[in-house]
VODRENDREN-626630 format. One record per atom (N, C-alpha, C): residue in one letter; x negated, y negated, z negated. Coordinates in steps of 0.1 Angstrom, whole numbers, plus 5000, padded with zeros to 4 digits. Atoms other than C-alpha are relative to their C-alpha. Example, Ala and Ser with C-alpha at 12.3 -4.5 7.8 and 13.67 -1.06 7.14 Angstrom:
<recs>
A499150125000;A487750454922;A499149885000;S500950115000;S486350114929;S500849894992;
</recs>
This chain:
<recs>
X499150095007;X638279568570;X500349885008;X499950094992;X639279338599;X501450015006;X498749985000;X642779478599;X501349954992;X498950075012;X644879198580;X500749995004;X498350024993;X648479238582;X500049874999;X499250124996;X650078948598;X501350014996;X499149984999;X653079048595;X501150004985;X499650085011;X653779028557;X498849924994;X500850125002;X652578708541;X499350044992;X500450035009;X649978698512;X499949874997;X499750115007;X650278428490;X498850004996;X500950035010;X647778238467;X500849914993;X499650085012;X649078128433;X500049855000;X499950165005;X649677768421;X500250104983;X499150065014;X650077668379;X501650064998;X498550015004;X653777608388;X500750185000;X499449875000;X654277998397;X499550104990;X501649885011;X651178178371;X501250104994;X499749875007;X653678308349;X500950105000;X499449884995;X655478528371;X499250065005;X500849905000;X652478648384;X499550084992;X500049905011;X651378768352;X501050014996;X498849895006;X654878878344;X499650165009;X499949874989;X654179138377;X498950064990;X501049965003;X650779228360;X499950074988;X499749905016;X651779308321;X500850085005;X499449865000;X654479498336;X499550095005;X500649904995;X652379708354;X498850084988;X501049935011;X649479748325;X500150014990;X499449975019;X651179628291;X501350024998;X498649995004;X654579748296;X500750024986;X499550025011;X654679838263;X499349974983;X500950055012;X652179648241;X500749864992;X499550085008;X653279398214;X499549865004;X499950214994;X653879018218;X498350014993;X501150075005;X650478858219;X498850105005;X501049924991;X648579148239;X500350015012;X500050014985;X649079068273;X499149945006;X501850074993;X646579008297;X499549905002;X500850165000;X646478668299;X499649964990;X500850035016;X645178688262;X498750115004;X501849904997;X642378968271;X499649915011;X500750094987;X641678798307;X500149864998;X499750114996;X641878438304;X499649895006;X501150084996;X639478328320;X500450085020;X499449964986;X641178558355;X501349935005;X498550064999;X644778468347;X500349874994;X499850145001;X644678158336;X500049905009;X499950054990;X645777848351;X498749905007;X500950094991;X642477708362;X499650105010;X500149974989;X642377998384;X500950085002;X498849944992;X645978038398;X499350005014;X500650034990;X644377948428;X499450205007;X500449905000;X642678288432;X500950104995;X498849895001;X645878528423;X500550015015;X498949974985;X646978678455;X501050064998;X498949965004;X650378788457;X500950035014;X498349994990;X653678928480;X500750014992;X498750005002;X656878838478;X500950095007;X499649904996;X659479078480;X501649954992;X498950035008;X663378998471;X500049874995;X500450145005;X662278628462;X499350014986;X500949975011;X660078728437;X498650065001;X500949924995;X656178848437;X500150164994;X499749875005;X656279188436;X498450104996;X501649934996;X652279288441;X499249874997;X501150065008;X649479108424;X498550075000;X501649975000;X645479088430;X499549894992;X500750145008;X643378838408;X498250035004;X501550015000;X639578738416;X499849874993;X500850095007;X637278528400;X499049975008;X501250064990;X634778348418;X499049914992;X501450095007;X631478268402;X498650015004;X501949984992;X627578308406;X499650094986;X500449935005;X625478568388;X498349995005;X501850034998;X621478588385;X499650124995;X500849924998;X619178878392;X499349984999;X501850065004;X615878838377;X500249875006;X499850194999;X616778468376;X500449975013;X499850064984;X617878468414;X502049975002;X498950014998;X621378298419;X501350075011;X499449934989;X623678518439;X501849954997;X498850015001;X627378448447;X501150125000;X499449875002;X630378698432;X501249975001;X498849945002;X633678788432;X500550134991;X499449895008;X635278978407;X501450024999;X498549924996;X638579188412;X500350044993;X498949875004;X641479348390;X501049984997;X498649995003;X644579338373;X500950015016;X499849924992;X645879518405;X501250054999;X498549965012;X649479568396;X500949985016;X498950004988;X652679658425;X500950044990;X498949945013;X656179688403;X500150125007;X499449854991;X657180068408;X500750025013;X498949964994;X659980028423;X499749915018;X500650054991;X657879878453;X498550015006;X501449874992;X654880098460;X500450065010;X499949904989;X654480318489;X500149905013;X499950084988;X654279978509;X498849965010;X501750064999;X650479908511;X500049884999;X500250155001;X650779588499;X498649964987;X501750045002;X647579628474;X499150045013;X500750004990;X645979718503;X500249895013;X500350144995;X646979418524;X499949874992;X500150075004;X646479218499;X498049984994;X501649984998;X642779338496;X499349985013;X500050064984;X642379288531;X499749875000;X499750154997;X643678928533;X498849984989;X501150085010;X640778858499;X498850095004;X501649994997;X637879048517;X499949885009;X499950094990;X638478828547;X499749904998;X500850185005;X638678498525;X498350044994;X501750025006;X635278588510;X499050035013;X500850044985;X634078668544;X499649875007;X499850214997;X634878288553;X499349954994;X500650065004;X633078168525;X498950084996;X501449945004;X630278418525;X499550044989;X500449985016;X630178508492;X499550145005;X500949864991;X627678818491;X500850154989;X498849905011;X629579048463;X501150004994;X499049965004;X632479218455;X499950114990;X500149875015;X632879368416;X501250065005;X498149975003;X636079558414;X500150114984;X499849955017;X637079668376;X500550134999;X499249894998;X637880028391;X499650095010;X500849904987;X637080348410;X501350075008;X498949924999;X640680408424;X499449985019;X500050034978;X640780498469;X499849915006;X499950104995;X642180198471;X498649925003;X501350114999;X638980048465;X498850045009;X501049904992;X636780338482;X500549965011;X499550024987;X638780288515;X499649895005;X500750144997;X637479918515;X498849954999;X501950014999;X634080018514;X499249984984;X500449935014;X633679998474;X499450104996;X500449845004;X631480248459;X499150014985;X500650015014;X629880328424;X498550005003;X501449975004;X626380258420;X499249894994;X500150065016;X623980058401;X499750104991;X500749905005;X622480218372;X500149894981;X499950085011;X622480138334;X499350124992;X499949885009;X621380348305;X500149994987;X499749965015;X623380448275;X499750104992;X500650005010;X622080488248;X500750074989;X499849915012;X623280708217;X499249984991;X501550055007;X621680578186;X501450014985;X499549955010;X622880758148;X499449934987;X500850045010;X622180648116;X498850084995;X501149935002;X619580938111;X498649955014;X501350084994;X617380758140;X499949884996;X500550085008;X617980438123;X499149974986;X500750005011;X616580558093;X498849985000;X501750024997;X612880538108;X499749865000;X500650144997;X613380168110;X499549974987;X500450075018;X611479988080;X500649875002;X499350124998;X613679728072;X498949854994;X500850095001;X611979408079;X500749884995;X499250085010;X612579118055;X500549895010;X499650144993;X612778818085;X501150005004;X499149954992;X615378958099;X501849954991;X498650035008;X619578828086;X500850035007;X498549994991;X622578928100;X501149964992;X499150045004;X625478738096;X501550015008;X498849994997;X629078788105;X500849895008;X499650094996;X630778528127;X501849935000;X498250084998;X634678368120;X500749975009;X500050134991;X634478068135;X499349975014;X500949954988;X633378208168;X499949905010;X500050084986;X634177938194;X499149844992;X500950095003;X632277668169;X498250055004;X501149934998;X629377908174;X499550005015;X500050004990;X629677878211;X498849895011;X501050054992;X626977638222;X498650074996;X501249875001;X623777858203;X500350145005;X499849884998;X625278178215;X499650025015;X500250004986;X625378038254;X498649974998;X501249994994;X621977918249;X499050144997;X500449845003;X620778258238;X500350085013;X499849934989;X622478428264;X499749955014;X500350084991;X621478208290;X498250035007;X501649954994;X617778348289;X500050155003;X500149824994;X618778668294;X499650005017;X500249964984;X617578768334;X501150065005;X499149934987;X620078958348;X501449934987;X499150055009;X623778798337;X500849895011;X499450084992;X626578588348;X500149824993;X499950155006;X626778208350;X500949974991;X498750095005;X628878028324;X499549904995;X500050135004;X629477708312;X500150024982;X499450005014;X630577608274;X501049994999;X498649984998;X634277588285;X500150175001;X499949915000;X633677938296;X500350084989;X500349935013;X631678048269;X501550034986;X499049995008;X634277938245;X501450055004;X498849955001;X637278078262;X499850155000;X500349875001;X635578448263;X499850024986;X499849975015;X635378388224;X501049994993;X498349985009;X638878328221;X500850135005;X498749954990;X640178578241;X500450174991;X498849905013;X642278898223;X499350104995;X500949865008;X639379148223;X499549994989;X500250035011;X638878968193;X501450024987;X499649995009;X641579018178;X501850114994;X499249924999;X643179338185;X500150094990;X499949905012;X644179568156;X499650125003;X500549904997;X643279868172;X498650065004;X501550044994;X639879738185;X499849934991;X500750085010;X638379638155;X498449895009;X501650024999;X635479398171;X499649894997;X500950115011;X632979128155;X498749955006;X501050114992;X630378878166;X498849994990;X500950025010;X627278888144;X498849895005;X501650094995;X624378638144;X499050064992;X500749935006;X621178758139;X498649865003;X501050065002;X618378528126;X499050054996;X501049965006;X615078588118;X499149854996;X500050165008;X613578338090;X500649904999;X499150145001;X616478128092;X500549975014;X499550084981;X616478038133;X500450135007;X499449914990;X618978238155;X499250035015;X500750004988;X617178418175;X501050125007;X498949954990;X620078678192;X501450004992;X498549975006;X623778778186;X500350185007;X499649844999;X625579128187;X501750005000;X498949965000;X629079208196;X500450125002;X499849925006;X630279478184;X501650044998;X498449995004;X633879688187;X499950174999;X500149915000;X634880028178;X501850015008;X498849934994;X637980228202;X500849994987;X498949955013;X641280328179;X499950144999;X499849834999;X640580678192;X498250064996;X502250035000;X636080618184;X500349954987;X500850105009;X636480528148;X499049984993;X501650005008;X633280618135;X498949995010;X500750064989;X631780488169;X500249865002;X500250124995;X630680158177;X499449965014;X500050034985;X630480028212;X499349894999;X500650094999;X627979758220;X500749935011;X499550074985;X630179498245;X499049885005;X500850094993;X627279218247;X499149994989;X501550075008;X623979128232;X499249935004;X501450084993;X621578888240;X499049974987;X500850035014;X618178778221;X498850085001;X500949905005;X615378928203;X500450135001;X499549865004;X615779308210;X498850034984;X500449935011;X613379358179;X501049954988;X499050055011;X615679158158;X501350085003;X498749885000;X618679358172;X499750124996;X499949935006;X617579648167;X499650054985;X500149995014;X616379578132;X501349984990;X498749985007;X619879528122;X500950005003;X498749905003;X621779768132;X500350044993;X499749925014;X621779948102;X501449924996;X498950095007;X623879648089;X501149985003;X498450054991;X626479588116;X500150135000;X499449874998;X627079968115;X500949994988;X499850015017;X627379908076;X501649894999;X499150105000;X629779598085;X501250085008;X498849954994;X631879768111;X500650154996;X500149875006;X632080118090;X500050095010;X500149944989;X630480318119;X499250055000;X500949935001;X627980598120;X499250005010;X500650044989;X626880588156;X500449915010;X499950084989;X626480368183;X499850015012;X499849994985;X626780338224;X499649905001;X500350164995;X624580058236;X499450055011;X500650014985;X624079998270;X498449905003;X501450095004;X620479898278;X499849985018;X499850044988;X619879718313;X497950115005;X501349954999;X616679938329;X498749885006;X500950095000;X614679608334;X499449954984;X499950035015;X614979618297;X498850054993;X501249895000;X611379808294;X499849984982;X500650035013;X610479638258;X501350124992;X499149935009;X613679778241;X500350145006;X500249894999;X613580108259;X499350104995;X501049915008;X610480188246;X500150034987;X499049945013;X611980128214;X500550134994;X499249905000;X614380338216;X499350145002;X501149865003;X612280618230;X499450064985;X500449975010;X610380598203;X500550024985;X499549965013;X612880648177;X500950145010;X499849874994;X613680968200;X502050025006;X498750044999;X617280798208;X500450105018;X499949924988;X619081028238;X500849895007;X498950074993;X620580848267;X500550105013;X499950024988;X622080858300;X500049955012;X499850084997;X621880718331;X501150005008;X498150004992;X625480588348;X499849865006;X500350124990;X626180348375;X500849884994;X499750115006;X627380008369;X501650004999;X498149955002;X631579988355;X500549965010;X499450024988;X633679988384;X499450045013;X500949944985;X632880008421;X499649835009;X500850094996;X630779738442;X500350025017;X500549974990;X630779618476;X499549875006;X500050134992;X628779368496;X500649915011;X499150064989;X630479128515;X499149985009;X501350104992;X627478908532;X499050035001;X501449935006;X624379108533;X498449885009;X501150154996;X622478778553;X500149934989;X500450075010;X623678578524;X499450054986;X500649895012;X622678838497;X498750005002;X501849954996;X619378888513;X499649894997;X500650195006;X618778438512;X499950004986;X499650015014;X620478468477;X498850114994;X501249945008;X617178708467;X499649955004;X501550064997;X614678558478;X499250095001;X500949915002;X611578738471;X500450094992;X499949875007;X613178968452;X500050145005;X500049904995;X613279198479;X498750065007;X501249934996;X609779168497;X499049994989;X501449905014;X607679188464;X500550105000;X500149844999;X609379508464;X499250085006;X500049914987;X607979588495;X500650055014;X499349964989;X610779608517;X500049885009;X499650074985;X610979448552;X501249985006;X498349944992;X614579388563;X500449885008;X499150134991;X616679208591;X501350035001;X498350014993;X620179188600;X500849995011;X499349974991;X622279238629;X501249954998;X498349984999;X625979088632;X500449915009;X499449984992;X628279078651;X501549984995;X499250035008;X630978858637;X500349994984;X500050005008;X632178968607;X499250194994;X501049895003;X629879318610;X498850025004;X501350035001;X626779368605;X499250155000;X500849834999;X623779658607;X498849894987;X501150015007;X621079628581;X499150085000;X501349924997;X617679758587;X498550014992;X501250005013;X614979778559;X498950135003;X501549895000;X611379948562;X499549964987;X500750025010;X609280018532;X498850155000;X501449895000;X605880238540;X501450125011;X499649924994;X607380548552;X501850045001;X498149994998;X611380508546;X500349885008;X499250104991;X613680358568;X501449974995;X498750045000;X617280188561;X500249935015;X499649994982;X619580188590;X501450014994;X499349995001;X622780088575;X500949875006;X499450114994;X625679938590;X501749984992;X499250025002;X629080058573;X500249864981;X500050085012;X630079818541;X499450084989;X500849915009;X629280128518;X498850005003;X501549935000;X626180228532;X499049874998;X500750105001;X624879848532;X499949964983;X500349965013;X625579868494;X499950074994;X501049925012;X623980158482;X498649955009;X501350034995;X621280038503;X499049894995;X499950135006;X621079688484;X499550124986;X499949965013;X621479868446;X500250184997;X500349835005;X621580288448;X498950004994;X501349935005;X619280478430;X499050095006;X500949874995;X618080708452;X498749965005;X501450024991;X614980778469;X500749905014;X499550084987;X615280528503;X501049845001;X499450115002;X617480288490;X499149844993;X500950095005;X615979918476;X500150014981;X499849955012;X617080018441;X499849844993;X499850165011;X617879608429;X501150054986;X499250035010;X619379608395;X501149904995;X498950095002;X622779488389;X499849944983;X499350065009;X624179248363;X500950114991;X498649935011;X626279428334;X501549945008;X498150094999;X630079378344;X500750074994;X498849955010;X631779498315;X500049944990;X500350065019;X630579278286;X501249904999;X498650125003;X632678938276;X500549955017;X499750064995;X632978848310;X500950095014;X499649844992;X634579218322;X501649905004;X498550024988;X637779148349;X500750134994;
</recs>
């Protein structure tokens, strides 16, 4: 990735230009969705103007023709602050593909995060484009499958309330401190918070989804958000929860009951051991699948500071090699060796599953704060 065309410019947004950038971007994804679902109502927190700044773009005809958007925040790994980038609305108008201009425009935004060292790159997608730039799927999660005939084993316990939420962005300072103790998860503020509670996945007609609070004796101890597909209607999708998992899963029954939905898809993080055993124990089937989209490290010296001990309590021993902007990474642990140098191989080496790799557990990137 050290091949950035010169030769046509990439841009970075301003305010004064945003909403022809997201004009290039709905035409490419909501060409034909109704006023008031366009992406800068789902994303607003990507396309919006506190971070035009981060829209990369070419011009073509006096107009941008090609659109990339990141996000640049921090994320925490068993409480360890690591620096991210998040990538998508990925949009070239038709009638100007075949140029590779998402691909120099991926280029020119590895490069900038090279400069500022950031150690990860999400991207909201498994297309070449992203594979060719050293992106790859892995990471690990497990969903979960959970019917009202395994709910029926629950004995419903009286402490437990679930209530429905409205007035969702008043809700917004107990919800962040809840989610806030979660371990693995991304930073936000209470500006955040409340713009991911306004944003349209609330209030799509097709995507029925709903914000529940769940108290037990009175004091909120988690929340549950909750949406069903247009094409899933008697499926309910879990998009975020934080909290008590015994109080979540003591009422689901109810939010199934609320969102008229027979089973459920909840993603459970495998550091999640309390609420897996749960699950097990009501004989719930899952799977396990890598984390949404595709991953790749930028920084693997600042990734490795940015854990700390998260990697030699594992057990692993590792150093670094680079050589500019490339690097070799070399990890011992008893009888395996890592001996990676390409950008892929240094991130399944970081977060794969397999035997040989360090097997760190990612952050969710699809809940409220999905690119």
């Amino acid at each position: 990735m050290r091949s950035v065309n010169h030769e046509i410019e990439v841009k970075r947004g301003t305010p004064a230009i945003l909403n022809d950038l997201v004009a290039v971007v709905n035409n490419v994804m909501r060409p034909t969705s109704p006023q008031g679902y366009r992406m800068e109502d789902e994303f607003p927190h990507l396309l919006g103007a506190g971070n035009a700044e981060n829209i990369y773009y070419i011009e073509e005809d006096g107009k941008p023709v090609s659109v990339i958007a990141v996000k640049i925040w921090k994320a925490y790994l068993a409480d360890h602050m690591i620096s991210v980038a998040s990538l998508g609305s990925v949009s070239t108008l038709p009638e100007y593909r075949g140029k590779r201009y998402a691909t120099i425009i991926l280029e020119r935004i590895i490069s900038d995060l090279e400069t500022r060292k950031a150690s990860l790159l999400l991207v909201s997608g498994t297309r070449d484009l992203y594979k060719r730039a050293g992106c790859v799927q892995t990471g690990r999660m497990y969903a979960y499958s959970i019917n009202r005939e395994s709910l029926s084993a629950i004995s419903k316990d009286g402490r437990y309330s679930v209530r429905k939420i409205v007035r969702r962005q008043e809700a917004a300072d107990w919800i962040l401190d809840i989610y806030n103790r979660e371990h693995y998860r991304f930073s936000r503020d209470i500006n955040l918070m409340k713009i991911l509670l306004d944003a349209i996945w609330f209030r799509r007609e097709n995507w029925p989804m709903e914000l529940f609070e769940i108290s037990e004796n009175g004091a909120r101890v988690a929340y549950l958000i909750g949406y069903k597909r247009g094409s899933e209607r008697r499926s309910m999708n879990v998009m975020e929860m934080a909290g008590s998992r015994f109080a979540i899963i003591n009422s689901l029954p109810t939010i199934l009951n609320e969102l008229d939905a027979d089973d459920i898809l909840l993603r459970v993080h495998p550091t999640d051991t309390r609420l897996i055993e749960i699950l097990d124990s009501m004989n719930c089937k899952y799977q396990v699948m890598p984390v949404q989209g595709t991953v790749r490290v930028i920084d693997p010296s600042t990734l490795l500071a940015e854990l700390g001990n998260l990697v030699s309590e594992s057990g692993w021993h590792c150093s670094i090699d680079q050589n500019g902007c490339d690097f070799a990474l070399h990890c011992d642990y008893l009888s395996a060796h890592i001996d990676a140098r390409t950008p892929s191989e240094i991130t399944h080496a970081f977060f794969g599953s397999c035997d040989g790799c360090m097997k760190i557990d990612l952050m969710f990137t699809d809940d409220l704060n999905f690119i």
